[in-house]
Backbone as a printed PyTorch tensor [residue, N CA C, xyz], in Angstrom:
tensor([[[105.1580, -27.2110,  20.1050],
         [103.7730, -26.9490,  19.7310],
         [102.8650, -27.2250,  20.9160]],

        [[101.7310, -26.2560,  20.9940],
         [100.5090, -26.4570,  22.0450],
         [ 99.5870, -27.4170,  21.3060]],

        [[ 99.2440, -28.7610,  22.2670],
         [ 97.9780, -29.2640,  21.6560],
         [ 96.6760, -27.8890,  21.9720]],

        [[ 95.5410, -28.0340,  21.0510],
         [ 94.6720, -27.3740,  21.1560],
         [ 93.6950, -28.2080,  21.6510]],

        [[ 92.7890, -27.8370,  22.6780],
         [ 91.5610, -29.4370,  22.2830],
         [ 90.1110, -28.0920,  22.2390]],

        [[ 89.3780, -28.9600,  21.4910],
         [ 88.3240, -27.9540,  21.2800],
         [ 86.8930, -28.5720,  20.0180]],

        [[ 85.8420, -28.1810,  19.4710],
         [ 85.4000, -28.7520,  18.6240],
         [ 85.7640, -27.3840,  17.5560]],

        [[ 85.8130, -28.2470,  16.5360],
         [ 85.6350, -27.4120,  14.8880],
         [ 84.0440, -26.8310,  14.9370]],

        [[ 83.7350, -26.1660,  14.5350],
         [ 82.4710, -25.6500,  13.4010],
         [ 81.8350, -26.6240,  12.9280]],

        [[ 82.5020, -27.9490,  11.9790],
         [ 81.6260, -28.5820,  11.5200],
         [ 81.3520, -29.3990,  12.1990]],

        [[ 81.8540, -29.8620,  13.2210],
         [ 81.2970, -30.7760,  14.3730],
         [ 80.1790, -30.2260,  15.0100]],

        [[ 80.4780, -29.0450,  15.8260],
         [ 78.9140, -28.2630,  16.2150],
         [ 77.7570, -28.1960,  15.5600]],

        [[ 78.0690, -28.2170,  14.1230],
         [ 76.7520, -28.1110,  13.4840],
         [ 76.1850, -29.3370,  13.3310]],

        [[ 77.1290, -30.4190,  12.9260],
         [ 76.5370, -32.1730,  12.8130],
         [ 75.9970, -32.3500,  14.3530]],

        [[ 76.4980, -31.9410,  15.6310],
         [ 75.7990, -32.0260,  16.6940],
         [ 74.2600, -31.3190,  16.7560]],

        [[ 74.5070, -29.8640,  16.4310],
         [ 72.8400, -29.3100,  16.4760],
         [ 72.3700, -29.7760,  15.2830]],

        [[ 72.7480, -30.4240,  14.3370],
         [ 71.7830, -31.0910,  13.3740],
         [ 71.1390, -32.2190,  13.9840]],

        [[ 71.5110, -32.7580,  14.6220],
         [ 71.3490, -34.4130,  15.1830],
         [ 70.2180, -34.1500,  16.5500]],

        [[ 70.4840, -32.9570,  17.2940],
         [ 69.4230, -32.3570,  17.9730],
         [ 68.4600, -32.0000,  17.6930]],

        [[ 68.6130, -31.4520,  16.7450],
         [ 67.2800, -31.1230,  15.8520],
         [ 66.0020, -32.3170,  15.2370]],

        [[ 67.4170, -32.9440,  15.1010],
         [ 66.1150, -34.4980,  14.3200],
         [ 65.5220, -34.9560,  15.5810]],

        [[ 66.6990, -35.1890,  16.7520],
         [ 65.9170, -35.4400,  17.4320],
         [ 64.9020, -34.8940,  18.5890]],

        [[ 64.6470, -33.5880,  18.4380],
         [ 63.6390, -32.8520,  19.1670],
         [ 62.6670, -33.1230,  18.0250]],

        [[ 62.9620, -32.8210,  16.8310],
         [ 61.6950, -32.8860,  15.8250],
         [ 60.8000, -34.6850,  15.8990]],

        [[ 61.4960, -35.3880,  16.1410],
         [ 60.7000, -36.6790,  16.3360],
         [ 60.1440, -36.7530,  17.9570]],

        [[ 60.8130, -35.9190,  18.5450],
         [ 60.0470, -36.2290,  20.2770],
         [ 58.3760, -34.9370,  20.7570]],

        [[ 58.5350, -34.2610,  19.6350],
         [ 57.7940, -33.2970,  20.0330],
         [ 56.1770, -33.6180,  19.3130]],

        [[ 55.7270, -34.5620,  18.4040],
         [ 54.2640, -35.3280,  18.4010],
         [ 54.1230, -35.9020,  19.5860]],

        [[ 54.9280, -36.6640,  20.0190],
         [ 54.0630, -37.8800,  21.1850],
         [ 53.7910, -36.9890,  21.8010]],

        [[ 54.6260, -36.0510,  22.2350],
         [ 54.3460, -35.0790,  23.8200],
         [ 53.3460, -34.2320,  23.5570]],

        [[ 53.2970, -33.6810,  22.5810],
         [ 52.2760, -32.8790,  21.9010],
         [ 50.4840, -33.2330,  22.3140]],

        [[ 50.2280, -34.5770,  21.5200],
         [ 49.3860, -35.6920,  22.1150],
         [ 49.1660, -36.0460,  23.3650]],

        [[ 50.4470, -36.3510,  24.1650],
         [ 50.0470, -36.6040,  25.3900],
         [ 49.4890, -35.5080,  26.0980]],

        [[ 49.9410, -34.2400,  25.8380],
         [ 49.6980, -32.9780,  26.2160],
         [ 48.0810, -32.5960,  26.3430]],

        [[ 47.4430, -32.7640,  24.9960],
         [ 46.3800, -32.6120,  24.9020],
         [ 45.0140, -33.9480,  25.3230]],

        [[ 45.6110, -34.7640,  25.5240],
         [ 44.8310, -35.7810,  26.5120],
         [ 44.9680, -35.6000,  27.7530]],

        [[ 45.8890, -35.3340,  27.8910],
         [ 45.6270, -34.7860,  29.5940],
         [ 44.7140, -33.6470,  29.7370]],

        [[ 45.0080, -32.6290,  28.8260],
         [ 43.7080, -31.6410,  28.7260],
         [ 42.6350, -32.2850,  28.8070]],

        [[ 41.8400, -33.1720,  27.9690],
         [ 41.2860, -33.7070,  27.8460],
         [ 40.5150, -34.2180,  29.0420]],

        [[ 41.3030, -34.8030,  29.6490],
         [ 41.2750, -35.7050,  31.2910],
         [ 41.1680, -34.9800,  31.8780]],

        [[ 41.5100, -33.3650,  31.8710],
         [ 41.1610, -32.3170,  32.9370],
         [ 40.0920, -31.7240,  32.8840]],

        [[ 39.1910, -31.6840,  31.4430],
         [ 37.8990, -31.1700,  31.3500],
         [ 37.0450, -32.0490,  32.0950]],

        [[ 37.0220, -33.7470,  31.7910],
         [ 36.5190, -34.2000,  32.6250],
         [ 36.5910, -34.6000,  33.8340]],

        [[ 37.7920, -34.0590,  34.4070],
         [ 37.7160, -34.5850,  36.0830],
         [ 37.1030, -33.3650,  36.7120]],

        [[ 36.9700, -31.7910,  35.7570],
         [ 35.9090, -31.1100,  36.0970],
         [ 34.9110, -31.2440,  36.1960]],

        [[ 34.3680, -31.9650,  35.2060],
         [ 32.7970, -32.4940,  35.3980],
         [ 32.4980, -32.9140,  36.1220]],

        [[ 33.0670, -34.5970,  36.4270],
         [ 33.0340, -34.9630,  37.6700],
         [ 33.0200, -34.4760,  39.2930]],

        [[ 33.8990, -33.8760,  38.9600],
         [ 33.9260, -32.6080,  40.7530],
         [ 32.5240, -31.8050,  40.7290]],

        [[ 32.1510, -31.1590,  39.6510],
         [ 30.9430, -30.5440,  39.8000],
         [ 29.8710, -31.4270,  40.0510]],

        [[ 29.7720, -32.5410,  39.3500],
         [ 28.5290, -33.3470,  39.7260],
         [ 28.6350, -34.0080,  41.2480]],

        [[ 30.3640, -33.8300,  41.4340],
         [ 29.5460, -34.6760,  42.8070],
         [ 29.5190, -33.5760,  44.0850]],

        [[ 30.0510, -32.4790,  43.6490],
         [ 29.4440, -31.3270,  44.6710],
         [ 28.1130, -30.9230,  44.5830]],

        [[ 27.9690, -31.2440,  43.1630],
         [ 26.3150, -30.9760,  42.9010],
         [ 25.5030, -32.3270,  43.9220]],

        [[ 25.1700, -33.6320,  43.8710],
         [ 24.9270, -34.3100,  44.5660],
         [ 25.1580, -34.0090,  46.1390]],

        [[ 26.4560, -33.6930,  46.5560],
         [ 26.2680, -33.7540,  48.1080],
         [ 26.2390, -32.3430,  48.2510]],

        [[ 25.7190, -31.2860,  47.5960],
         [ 24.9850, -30.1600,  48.2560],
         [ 23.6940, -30.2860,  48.3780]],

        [[ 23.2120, -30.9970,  47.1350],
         [ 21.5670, -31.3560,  47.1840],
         [ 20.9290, -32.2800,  48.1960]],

        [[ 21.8430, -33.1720,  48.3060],
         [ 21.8230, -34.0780,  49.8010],
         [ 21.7280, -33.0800,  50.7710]],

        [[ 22.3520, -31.9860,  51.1310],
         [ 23.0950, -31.8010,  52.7840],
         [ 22.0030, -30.9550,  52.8350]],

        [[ 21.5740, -29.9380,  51.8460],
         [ 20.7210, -28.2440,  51.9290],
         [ 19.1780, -28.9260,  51.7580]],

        [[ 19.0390, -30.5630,  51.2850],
         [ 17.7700, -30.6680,  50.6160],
         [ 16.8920, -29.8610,  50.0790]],

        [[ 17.5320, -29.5930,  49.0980],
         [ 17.0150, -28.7110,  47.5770],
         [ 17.6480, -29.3080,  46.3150]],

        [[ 17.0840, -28.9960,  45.0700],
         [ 17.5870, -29.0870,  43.9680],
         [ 18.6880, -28.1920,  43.1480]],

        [[ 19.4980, -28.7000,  42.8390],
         [ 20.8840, -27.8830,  42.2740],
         [ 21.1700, -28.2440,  40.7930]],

        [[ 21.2450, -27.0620,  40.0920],
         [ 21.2590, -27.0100,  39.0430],
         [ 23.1550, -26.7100,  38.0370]],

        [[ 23.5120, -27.4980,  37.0950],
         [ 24.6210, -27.2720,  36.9100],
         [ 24.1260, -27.0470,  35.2670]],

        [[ 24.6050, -26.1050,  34.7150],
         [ 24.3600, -25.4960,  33.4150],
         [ 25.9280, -24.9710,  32.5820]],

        [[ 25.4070, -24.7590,  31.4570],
         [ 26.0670, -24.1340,  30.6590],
         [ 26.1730, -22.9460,  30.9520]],

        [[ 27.1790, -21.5970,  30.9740],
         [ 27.2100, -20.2880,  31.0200],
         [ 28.5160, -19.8440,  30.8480]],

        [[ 28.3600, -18.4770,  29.6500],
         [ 29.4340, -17.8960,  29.3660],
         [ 29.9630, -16.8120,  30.6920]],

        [[ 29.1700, -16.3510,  31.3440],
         [ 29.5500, -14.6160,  32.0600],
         [ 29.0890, -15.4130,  34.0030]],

        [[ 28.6390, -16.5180,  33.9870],
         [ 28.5750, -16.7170,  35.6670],
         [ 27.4600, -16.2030,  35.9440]],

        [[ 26.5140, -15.7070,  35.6630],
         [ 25.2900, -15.2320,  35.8810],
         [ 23.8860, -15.7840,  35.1890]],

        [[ 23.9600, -16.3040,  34.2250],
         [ 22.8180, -17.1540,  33.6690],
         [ 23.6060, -18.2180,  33.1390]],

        [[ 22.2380, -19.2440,  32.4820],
         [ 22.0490, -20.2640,  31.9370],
         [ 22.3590, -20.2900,  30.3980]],

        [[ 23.0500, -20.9180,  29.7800],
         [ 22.5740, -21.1970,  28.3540],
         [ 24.5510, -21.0450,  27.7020]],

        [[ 23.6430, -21.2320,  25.6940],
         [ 25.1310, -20.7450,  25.3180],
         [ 26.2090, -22.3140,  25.5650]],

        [[ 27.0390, -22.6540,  25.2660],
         [ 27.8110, -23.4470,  25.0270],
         [ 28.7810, -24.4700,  26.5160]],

        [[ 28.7670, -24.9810,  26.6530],
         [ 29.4910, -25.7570,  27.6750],
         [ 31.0030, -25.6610,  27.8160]],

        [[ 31.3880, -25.5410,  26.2320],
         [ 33.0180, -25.4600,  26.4620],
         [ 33.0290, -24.0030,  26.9750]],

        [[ 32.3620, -22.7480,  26.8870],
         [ 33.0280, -21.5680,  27.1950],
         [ 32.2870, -21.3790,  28.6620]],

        [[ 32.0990, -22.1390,  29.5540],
         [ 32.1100, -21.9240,  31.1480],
         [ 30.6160, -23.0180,  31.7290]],

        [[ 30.5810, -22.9570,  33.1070],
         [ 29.4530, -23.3370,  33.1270],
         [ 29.1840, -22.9040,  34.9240]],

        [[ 27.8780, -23.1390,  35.4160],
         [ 27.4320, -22.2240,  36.5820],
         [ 26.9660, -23.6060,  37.2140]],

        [[ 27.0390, -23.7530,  38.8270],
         [ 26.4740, -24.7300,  39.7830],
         [ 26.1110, -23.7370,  40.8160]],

        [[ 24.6710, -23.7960,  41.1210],
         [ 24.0610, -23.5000,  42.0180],
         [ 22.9370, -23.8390,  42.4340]],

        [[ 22.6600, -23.5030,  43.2850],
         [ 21.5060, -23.7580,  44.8760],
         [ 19.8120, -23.8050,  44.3520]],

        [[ 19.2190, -24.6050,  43.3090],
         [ 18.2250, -23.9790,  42.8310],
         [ 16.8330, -24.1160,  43.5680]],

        [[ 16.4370, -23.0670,  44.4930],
         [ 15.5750, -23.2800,  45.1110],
         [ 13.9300, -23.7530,  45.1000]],

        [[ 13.8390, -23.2590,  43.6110],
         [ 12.3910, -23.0830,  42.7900],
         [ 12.2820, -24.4160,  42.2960]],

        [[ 13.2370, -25.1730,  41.5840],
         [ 13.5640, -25.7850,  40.1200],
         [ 13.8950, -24.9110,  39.3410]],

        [[ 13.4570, -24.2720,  38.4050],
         [ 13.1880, -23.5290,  37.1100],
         [ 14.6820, -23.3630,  36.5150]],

        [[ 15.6260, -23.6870,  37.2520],
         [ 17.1980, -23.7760,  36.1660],
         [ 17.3860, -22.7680,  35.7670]],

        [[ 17.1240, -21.4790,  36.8120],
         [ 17.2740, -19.8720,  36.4700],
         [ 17.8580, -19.5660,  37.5960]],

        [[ 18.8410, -18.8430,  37.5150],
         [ 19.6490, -18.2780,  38.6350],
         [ 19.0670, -17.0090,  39.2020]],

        [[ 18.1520, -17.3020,  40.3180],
         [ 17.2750, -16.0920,  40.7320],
         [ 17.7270, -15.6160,  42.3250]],

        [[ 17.2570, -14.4670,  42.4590],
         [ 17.4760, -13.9180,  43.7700],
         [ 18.1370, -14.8960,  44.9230]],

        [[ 16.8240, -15.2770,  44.8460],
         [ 17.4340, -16.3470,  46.2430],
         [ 17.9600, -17.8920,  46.2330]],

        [[ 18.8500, -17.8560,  44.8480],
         [ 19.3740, -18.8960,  44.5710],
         [ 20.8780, -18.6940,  45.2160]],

        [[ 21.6780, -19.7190,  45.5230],
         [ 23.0800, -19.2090,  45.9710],
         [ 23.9890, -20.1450,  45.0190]],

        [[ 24.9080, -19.6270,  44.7310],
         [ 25.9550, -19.5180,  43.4560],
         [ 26.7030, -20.6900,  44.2000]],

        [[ 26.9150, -22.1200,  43.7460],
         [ 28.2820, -22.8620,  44.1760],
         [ 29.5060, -23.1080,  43.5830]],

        [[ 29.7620, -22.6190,  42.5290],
         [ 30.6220, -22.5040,  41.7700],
         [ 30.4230, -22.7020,  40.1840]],

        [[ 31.3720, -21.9530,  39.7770],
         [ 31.3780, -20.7310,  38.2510],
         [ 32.8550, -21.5200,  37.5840]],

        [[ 32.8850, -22.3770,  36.6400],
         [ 33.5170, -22.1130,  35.9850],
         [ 33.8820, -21.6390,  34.4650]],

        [[ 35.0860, -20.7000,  34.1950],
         [ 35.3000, -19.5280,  33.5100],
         [ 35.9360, -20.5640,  32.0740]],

        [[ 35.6710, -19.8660,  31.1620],
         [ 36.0470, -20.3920,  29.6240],
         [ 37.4070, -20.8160,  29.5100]],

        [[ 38.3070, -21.4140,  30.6960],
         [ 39.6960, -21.7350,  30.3560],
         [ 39.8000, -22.8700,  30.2760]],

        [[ 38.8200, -23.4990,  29.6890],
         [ 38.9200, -25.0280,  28.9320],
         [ 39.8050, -24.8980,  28.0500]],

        [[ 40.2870, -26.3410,  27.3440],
         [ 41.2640, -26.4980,  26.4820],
         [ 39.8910, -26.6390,  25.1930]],

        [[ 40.9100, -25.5250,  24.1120],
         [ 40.1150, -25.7190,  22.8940],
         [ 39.5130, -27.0890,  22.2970]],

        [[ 38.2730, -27.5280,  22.2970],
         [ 37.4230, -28.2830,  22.0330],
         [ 36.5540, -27.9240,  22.0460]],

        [[ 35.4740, -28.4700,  21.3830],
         [ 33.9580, -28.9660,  21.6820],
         [ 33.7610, -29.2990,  23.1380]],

        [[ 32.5290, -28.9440,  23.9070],
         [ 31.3570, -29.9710,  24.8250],
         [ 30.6830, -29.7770,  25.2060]],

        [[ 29.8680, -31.0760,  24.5490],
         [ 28.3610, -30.8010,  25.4280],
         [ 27.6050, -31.8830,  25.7090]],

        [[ 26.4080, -31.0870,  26.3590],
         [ 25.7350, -32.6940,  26.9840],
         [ 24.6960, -33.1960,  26.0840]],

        [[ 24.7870, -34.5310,  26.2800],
         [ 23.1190, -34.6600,  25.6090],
         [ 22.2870, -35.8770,  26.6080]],

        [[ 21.2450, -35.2900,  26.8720],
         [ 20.2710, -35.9640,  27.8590],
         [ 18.9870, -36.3300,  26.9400]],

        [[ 18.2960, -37.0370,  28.2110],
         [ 16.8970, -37.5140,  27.0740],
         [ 15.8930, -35.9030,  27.9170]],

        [[ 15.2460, -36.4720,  27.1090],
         [ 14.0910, -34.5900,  26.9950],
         [ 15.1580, -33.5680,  26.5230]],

        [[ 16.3400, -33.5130,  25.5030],
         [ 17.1010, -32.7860,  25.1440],
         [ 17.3890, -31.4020,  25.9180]],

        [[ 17.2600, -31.6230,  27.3580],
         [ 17.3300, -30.4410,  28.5010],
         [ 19.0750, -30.1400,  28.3940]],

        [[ 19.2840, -29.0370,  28.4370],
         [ 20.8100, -28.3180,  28.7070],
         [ 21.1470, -28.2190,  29.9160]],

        [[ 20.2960, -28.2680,  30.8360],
         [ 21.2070, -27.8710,  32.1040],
         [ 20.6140, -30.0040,  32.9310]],

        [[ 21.5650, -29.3800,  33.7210],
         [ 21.7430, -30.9810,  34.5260],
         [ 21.5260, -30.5140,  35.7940]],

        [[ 19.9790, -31.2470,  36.3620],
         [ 19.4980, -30.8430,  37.4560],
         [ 19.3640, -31.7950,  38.2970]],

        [[ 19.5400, -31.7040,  40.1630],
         [ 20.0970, -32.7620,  40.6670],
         [ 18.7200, -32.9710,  42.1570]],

        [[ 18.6990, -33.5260,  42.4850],
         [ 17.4520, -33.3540,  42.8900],
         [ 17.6810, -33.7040,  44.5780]],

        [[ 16.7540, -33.3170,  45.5060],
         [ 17.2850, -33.5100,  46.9710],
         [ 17.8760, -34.8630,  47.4130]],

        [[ 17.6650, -35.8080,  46.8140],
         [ 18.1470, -37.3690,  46.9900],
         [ 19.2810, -37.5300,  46.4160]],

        [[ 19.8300, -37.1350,  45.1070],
         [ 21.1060, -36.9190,  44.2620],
         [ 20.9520, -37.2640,  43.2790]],

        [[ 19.8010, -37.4680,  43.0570],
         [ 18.9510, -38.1390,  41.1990],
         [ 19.0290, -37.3030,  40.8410]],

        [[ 19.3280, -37.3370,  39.4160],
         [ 18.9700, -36.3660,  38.1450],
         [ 17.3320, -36.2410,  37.7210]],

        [[ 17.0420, -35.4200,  37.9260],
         [ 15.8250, -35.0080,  37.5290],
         [ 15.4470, -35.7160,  36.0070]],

        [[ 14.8980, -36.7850,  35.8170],
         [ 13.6150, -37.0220,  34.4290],
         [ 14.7440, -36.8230,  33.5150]],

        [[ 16.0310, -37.3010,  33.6890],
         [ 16.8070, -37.1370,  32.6270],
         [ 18.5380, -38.2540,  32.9550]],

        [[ 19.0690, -38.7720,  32.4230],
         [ 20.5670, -39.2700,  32.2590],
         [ 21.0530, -38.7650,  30.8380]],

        [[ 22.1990, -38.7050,  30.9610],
         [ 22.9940, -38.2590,  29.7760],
         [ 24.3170, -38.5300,  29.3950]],

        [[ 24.9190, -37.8410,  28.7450],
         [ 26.5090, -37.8810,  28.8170],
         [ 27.0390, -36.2930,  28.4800]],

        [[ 28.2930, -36.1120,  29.0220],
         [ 28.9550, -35.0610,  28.6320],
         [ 30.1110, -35.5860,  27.1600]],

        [[ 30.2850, -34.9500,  26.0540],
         [ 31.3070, -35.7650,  25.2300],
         [ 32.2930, -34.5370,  24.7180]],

        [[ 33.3820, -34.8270,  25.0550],
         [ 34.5610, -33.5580,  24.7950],
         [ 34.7750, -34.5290,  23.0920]],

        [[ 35.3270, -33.4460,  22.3980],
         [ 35.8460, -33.2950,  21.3040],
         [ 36.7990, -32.7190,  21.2900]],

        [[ 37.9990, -32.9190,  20.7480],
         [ 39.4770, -32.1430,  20.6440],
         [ 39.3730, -31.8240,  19.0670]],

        [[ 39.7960, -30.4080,  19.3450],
         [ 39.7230, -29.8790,  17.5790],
         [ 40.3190, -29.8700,  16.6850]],

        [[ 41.6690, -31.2030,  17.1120],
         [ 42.4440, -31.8870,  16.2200],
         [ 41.5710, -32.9310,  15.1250]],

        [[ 40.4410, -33.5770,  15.7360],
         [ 39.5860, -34.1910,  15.1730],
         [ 40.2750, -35.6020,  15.6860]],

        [[ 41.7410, -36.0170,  16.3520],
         [ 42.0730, -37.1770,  16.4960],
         [ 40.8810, -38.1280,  17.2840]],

        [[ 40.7120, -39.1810,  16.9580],
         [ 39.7880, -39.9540,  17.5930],
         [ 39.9900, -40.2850,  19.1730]],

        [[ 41.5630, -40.8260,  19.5650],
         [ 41.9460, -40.8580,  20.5260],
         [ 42.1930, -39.9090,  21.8750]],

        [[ 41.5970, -38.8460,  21.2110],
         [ 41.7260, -37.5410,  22.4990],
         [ 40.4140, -37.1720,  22.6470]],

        [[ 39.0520, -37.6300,  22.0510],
         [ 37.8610, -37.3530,  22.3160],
         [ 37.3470, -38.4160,  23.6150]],

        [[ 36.7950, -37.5910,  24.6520],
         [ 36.5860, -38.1790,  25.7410],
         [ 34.7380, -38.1500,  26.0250]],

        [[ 34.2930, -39.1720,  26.9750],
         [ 32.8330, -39.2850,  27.6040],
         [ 32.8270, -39.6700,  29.0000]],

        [[ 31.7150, -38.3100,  29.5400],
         [ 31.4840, -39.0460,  31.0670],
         [ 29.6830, -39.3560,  30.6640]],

        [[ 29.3730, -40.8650,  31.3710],
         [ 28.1410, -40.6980,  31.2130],
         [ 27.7360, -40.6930,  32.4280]],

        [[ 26.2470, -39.9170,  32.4730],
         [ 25.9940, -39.7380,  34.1700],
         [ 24.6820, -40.7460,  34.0260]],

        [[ 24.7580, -41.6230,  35.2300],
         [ 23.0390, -41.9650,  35.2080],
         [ 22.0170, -41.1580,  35.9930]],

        [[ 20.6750, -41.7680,  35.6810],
         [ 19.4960, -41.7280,  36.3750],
         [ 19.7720, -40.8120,  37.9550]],

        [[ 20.9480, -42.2340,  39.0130],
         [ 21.2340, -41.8760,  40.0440],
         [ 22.3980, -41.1160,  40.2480]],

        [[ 22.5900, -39.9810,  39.2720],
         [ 22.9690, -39.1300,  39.5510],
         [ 24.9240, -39.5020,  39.5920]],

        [[ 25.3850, -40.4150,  39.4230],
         [ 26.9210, -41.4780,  39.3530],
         [ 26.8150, -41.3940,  38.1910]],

        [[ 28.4420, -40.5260,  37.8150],
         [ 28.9950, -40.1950,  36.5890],
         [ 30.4260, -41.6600,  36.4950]],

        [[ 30.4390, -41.7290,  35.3300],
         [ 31.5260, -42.6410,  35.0360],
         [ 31.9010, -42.4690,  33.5790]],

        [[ 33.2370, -42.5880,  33.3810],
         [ 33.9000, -42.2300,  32.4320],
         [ 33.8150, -43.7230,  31.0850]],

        [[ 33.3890, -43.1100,  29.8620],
         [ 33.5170, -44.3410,  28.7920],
         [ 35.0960, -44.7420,  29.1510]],

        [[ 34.6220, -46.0500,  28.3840],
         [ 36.1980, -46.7680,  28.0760],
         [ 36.5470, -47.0690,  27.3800]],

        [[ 38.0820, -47.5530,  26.7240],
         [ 38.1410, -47.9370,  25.6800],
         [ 38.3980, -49.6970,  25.6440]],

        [[ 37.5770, -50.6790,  25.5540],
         [ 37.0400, -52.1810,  25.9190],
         [ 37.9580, -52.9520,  25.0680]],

        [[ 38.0830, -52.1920,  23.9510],
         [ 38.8110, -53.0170,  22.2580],
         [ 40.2910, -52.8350,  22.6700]],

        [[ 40.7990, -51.3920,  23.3070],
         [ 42.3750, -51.3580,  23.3950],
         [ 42.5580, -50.8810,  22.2080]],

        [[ 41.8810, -50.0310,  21.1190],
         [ 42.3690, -49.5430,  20.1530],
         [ 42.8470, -48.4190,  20.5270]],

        [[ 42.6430, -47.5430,  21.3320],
         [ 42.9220, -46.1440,  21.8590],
         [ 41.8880, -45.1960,  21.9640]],

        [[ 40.2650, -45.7290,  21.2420],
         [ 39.3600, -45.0670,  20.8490],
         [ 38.2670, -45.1860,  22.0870]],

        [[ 37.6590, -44.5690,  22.9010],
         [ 36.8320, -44.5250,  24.1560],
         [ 35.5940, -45.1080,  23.2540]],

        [[ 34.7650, -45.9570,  23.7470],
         [ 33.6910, -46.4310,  23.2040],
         [ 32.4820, -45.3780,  23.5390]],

        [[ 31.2570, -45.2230,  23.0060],
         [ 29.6440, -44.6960,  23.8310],
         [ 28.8550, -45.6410,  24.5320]],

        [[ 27.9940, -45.4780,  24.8480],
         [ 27.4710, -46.4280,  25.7150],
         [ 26.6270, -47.7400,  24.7150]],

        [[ 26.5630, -48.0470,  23.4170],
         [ 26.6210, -48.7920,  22.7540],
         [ 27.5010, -49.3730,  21.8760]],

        [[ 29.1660, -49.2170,  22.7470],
         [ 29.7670, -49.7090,  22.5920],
         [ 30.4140, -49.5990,  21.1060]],

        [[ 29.9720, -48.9350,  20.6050],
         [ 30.6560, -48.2180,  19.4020],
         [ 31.6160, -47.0830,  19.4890]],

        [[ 32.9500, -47.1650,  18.4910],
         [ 33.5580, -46.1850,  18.8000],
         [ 33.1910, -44.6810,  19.1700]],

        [[ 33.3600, -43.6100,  19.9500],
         [ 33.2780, -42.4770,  19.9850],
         [ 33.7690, -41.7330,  19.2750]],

        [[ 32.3110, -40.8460,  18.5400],
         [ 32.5930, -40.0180,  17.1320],
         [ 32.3040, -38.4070,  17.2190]],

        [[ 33.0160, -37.7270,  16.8540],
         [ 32.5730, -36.3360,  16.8460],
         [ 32.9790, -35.6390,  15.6400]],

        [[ 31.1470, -34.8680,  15.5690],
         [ 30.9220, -34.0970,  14.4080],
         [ 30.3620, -34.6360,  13.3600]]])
């Protein structure tokens, strides 16, 4: 007689059963982690824009305007679906003739909410020849449209124009606001 060596049928299947459980328990965490890093990437955009916004307004001494925009050509309309940085020569937070465009970014945010909220409830974030924010501080606050608490993120910008990211102080997983209360959206 030949030994045979080999697996049966029902062994293969108790193996891809056992794979199965365990891809099905590994695929939440990653899932999660997945979308916090999104998360972390909307705002390390922000950040890059504000501080190109600051040291262009420094170098050109003019005021630069960073806004909300769907199409790269005006102002307004929602934050998560794009937003416009440019050269604003006037003030007026209108992208005119002789304004020059510093960068456009396009609606390939990760599905969420964001937006800003400043005092004088102004939409666009204007930066001024020194690197101050114009008569306004605020925050940017992402929302993930899972609604999980732990993937909603905040940059707050001050006065002088220095953005910094909330934290989470307690260690619950939840980013605090700037009164130190959990961060809530909706």
């Amino acid at each position: 007689m030949i030994a045979k060596s080999g697996y049966t049928l029902v062994e293969l299947l108790i193996v891809l059963l056992l794979l199965g459980l365990l891809m099905n328990q590994g695929l939440p965490p990653l899932r999660q982690w997945q979308q916090g890093r999104q998360a972390d990437i909307v705002m390390d955009t922000l950040i890059s824009q504000l501080a190109l916004a600051r040291s262009e307004a420094a170098a050109l001494n003019r005021s630069v305007t960073l806004c909300p925009s769907r199409d790269g050509l005006r102002c307004g309309g929602d934050w998560s679906l794009g937003s416009l940085l440019f050269v604003d020569r006037n003030g007026d937070r209108v992208l005119n003739q002789d304004d020059r465009v510093l960068r456009v970014r396009s609606g390939d945010a990760p599905p969420g909410s964001l937006r800003w909220r400043a005092f004088g409830n102004r939409q666009a974030v204007q930066i001024d020849a020194r690197g101050f924010l114009r008569y306004q501080s605020g925050n940017f606050t992402y929302c993930d449209p899972s609604g999980e608490p732990t993937l909603h993120r905040q940059l707050v910008v001050n006065a002088a124009g220095r953005a910094r990211l909330a934290r989470d102080s307690n260690g619950d997983g939840i980013v605090e606001d700037s009164q130190g209360r959990p961060l809530r959206c909706g």
